[in-house]
C-alpha positions in Angstrom: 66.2 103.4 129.0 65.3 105.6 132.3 63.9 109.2 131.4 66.5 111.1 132.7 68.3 109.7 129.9 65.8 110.6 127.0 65.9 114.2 128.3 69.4 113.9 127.7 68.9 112.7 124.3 66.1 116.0 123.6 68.5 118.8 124.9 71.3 117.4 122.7 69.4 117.0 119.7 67.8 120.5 120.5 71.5 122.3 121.3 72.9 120.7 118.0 70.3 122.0 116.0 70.4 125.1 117.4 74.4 125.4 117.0 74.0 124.3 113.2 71.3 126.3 112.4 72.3 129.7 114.1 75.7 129.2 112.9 74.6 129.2 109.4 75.5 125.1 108.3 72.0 124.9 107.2 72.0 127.7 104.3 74.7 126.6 101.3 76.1 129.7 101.3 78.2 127.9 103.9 80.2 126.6 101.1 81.8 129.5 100.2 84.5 128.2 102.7 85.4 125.6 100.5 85.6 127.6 97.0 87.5 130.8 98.0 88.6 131.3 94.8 85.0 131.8 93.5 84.3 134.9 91.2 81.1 136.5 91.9 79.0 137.5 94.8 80.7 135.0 96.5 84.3 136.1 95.8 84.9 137.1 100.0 86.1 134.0 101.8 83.8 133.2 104.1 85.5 132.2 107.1 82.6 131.2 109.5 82.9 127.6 109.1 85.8 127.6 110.1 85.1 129.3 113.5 81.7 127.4 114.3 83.7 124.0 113.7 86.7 125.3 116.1 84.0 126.8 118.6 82.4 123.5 118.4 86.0 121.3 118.7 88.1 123.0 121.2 85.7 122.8 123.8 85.2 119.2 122.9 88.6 118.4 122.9 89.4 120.2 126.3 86.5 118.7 128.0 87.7 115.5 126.9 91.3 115.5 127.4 91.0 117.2 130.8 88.2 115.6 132.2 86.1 113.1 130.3 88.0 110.6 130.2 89.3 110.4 133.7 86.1 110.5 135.1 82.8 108.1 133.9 79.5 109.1 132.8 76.7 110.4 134.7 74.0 107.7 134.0 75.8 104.9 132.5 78.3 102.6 134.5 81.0 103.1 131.5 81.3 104.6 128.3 80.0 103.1 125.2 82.6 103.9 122.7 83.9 101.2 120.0 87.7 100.6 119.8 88.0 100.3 115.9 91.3 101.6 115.3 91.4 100.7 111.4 92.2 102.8 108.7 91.2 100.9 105.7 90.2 101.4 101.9 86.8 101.9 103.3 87.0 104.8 105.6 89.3 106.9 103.2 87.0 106.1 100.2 83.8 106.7 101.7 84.9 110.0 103.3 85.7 111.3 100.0 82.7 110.4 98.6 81.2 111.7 101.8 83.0 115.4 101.3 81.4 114.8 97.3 78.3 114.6 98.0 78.2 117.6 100.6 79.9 119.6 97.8 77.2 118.5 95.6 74.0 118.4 97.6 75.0 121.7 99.9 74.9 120.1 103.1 75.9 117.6 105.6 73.8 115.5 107.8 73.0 117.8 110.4 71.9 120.4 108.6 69.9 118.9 106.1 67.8 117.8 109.0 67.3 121.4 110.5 66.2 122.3 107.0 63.3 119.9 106.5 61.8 122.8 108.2 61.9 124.9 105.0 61.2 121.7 102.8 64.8 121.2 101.5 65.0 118.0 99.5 68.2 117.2 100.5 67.4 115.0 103.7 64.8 113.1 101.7 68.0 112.7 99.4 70.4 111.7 102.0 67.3 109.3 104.3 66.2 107.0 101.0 70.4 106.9 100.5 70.4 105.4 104.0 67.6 103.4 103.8 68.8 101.6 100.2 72.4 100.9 101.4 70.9 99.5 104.6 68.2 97.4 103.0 70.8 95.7 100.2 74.0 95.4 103.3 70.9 93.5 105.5 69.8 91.4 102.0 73.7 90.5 101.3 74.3 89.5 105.2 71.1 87.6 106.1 69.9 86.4 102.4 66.6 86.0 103.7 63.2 87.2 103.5 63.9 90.2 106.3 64.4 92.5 103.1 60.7 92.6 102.6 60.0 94.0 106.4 63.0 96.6 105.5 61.1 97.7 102.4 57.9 98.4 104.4 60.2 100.0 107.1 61.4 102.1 104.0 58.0 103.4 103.1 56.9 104.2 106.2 59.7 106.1 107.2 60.2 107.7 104.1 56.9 109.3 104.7 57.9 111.5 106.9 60.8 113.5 105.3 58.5 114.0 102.1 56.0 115.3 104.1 58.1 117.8 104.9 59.0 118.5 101.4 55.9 118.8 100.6 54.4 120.6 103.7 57.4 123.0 104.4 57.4 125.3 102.3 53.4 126.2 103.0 54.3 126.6 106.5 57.5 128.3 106.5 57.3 130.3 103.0 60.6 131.6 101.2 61.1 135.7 102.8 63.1 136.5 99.8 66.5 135.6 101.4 68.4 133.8 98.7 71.3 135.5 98.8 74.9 134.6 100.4 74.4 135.3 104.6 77.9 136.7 106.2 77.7 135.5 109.6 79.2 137.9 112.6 82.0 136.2 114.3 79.4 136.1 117.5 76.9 133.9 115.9 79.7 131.6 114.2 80.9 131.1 117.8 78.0 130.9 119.3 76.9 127.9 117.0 79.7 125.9 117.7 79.6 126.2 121.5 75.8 124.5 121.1 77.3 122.2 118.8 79.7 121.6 121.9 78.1 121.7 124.5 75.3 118.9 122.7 78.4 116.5 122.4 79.8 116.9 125.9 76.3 117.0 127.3 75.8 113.1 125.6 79.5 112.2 126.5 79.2 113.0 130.1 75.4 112.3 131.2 75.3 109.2 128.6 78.4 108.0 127.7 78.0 108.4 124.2 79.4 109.7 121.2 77.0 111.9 119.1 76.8 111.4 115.5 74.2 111.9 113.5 74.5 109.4 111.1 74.7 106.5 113.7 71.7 107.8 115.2 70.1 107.3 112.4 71.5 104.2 110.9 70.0 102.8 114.7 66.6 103.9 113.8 67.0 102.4 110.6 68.2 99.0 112.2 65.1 96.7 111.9 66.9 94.3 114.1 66.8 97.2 116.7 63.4 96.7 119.5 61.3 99.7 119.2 61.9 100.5 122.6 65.6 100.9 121.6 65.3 103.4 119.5 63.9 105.7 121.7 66.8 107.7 122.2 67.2 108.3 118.5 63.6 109.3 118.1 63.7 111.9 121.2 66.8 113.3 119.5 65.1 113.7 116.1 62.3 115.2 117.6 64.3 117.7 119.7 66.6 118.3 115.9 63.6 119.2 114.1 62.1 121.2 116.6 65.1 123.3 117.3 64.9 123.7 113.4 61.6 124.9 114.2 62.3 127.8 116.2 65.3 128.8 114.6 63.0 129.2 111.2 60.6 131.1 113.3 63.6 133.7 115.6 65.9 134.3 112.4 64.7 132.2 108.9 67.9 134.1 107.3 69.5 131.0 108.8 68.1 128.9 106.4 68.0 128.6 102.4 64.8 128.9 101.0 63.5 128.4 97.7 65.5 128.3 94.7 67.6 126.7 97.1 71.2 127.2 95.3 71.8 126.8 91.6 72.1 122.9 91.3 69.2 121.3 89.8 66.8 119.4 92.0 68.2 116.5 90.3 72.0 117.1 91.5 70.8 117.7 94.8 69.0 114.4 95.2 72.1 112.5 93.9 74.7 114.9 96.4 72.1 114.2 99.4 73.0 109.9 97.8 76.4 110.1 98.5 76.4 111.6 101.6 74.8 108.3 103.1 77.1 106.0 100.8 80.1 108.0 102.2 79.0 108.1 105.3 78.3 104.6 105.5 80.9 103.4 104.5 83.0 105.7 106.8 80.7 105.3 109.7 80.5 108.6 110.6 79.9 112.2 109.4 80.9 116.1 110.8 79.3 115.7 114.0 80.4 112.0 114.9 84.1 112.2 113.4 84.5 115.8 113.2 83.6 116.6 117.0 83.2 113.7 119.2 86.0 111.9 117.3 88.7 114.4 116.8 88.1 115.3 120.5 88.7 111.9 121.8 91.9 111.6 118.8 90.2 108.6 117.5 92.7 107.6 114.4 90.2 106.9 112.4 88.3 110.2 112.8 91.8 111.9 112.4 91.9 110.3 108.7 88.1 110.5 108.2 87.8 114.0 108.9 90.6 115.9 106.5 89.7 113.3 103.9 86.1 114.6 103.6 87.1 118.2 104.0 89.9 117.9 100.9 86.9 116.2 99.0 84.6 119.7 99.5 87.3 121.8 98.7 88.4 119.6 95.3 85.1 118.7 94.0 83.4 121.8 94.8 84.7 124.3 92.4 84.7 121.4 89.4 80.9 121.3 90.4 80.8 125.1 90.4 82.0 125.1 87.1 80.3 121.8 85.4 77.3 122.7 86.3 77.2 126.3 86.4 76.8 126.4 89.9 
C-alpha cells in the first residue's frame, strides 16, 4: 500500500466524520425523523436527516453516473467493486434487523464511532457484535483451532472501544446539552457534502467503495496481514479524530450523558443487532446508502429502504414499550 494511498484513506475517514458529526447523526435526537408522529418535545418533524442523506447522495450519484465510471481511479489500475447482484433472504432480513437495532441503540455505524469521543456505549455494543459473529462464522467455516487466536484478537481489540467508555466522559464531560438539537438547513447540507465528498474522494483516488462496516469487518479479518489493514486503521484514526474536533468546535453535536431514555441495557443489545444486520446484509448507511445507491447496485437499492422501513416501524413500538 503506497502512502499516497493511506492519506487518502485519513482525509476520508476525517471528511466522513466530520459530515456525520456536524450534521447531527451522532446525537439520537436524529431519530426524530423516523417517529414523526411522536408527542412531546419531539412532536416537530425533524427533517435534517433527510437533507444530510440527500446532500450526501446526489453528489455521489452525479459524480458517479457522470464521471466515475467512465473514467478509472487515480491510484489503482481498476476499480475494486464486487459484482454480487443477489437479493436473497439474507440481505432483506439482516437489513431489517439492521434498521432494528439503529432504532433501538440510537445510531448507525458511523456515528457511534464519532461518539466514542463522549464515551457512548453504543460502539462497544456494535464492535463485540462484530467481533462474536465473526469469531463463530470463522469457527463454523474452518472448524479448527484459529477460533482461539480470534478470541485473543477479541480482547485486545475490545480494549480499545472500552477505554473510551470509560475515559470519555472524563475528557469530554456532559455541557448540559441533552435536549433534542434542530439542525439549520446549512449544517444538514453541509454534513452530507463531507459525507460526499469522503465517498467520491475513496472512489476516485482508490477505487473503492466506503463502508464502514467492511472497513471494519477487514480489520477484524485475522486471515488479513497486518500490513493489510493499514488502510482501515488510518481511516479509524482519521474517524475518531475528526470526532475529536468536532467534540471540541461544537459538543452540541453530540449526546452526552443520560444519553437518551433507553436503558444502558437496550442500548447494548440495539448497538448487537446493528452488527448482526449488517453482517448479514454486508453493508450499512455509508456503504449501501451512499456508495451503493450512487452506483444503483440492486442490492443496495433493496438494502437500503428495507433498513429505513425497519427505523420507522420499530421505532415508535420502542418508544412506547419502553418508555422511550
Amino acid at each position: 500500500m503506497k502512502s499516497r494511498q493511506l492519506m487518502i484513506w485519513l482525509l476520508a475517514g476525517f471528511l466522513m466524520s466530520l459530515g456525520m458529526s456536524f450534521g447531527g447523526m451522532a446525537h439520537v435526537s436524529s431519530l426524530n425523523f423516523f417517529d414523526p408522529f411522536r408527542t412531546g418535545e419531539t412532536q416537530i418533524f425533524d427533517f435534517s436527516m433527510l437533507i444530510l442523506f440527500c446532500a450526501a447522495l446526489i453528489p455521489t450519484f452525479l459524480y458517479w453516473q457522470l464521471y466515475g465510471k467512465r473514467s478509472k481511479p487515480w491510484f489503482e489500475s481498476s476499480w475494486s467493486f464486487t459484482d454480487n447482484k443477489i437479493v436473497d433472504r439474507k440481505l432483506v432480513l439482516g437489513s431489517a434487523i439492521f434498521g432494528a437495532g439503529w432504532a433501538l441503540g440510537g445510531f448507525c455505524p458511523g456515528p457511534s464511532v464519532s461518539g466514542l469521543v463522549t464515551g457512548h456505549p453504543n460502539f462497544v455494543a456494535f464492535s463485540y457484535g462484530m467481533y462474536a459473529y465473526f469469531v463463530f462464522s470463522h469457527i463454523m467455516n474452518t472448524r479448527n483451532s484459529g477460533g482461539d487466536r480470534y478470541w485473543l484478537l477479541t480482547l485486545m481489540l475490545g480494549a480499545v472501544p472500552v477505554a473510551f467508555y470509560f475515559v470519555g466522559p472524563m475528557i469530554f464531560p456532559s455541557d448540559g446539552v441533552t435536549s433534542p438539537l434542530t439542525w439549520a438547513i446549512s449544517i444538514s447540507l453541509l454534513g452530507g457534502l463531507g459525507i460526499a465528498l469522503a465517498t467520491i474522494t475513496t472512489f476516485q483516488f482508490n477505487g473503492r467503495a466506503l463502508g464502514v462496516c467492511g472497513l471494519w469487518k477487514n480489520i477484524l479479518d485475522i486471515d488479513i496481514s497486518s500490513k493489510s489493514r493499514l488502510p482501515q486503521l488510518f481511516f479509524f484514526i482519521a474517524f475518531m479524530a475528526g470526532g475529536v474536533v468536532v467534540q471540541l468546535v461544537a459538543p452540541e453535536s453530540f449526546s452526552h450523558p443520560p444519553y437518551q431514555d433507553r436503558s444502558l441495557v437496550w442500548i447494548f443489545v440495539g448497538g448487537i443487532l446493528v452488527a448482526l444486520g449488517t453482517n448479514w446484509a454486508n453493508g450499512c448507511t455509508s456503504g449501501h446508502g451512499i456508495a451503493g445507491m450512487a452506483r444503483l447496485r440492486v442490492r443496495s437499492i433493496v438494502a437500503v429502504p428495507t433498513f429505513m422501513a425497519g427505523v420507522f416501524v420499530f421505532l415508535p413500538i420502542f418508544n412506547v414499550v419502553l418508555g422511550g
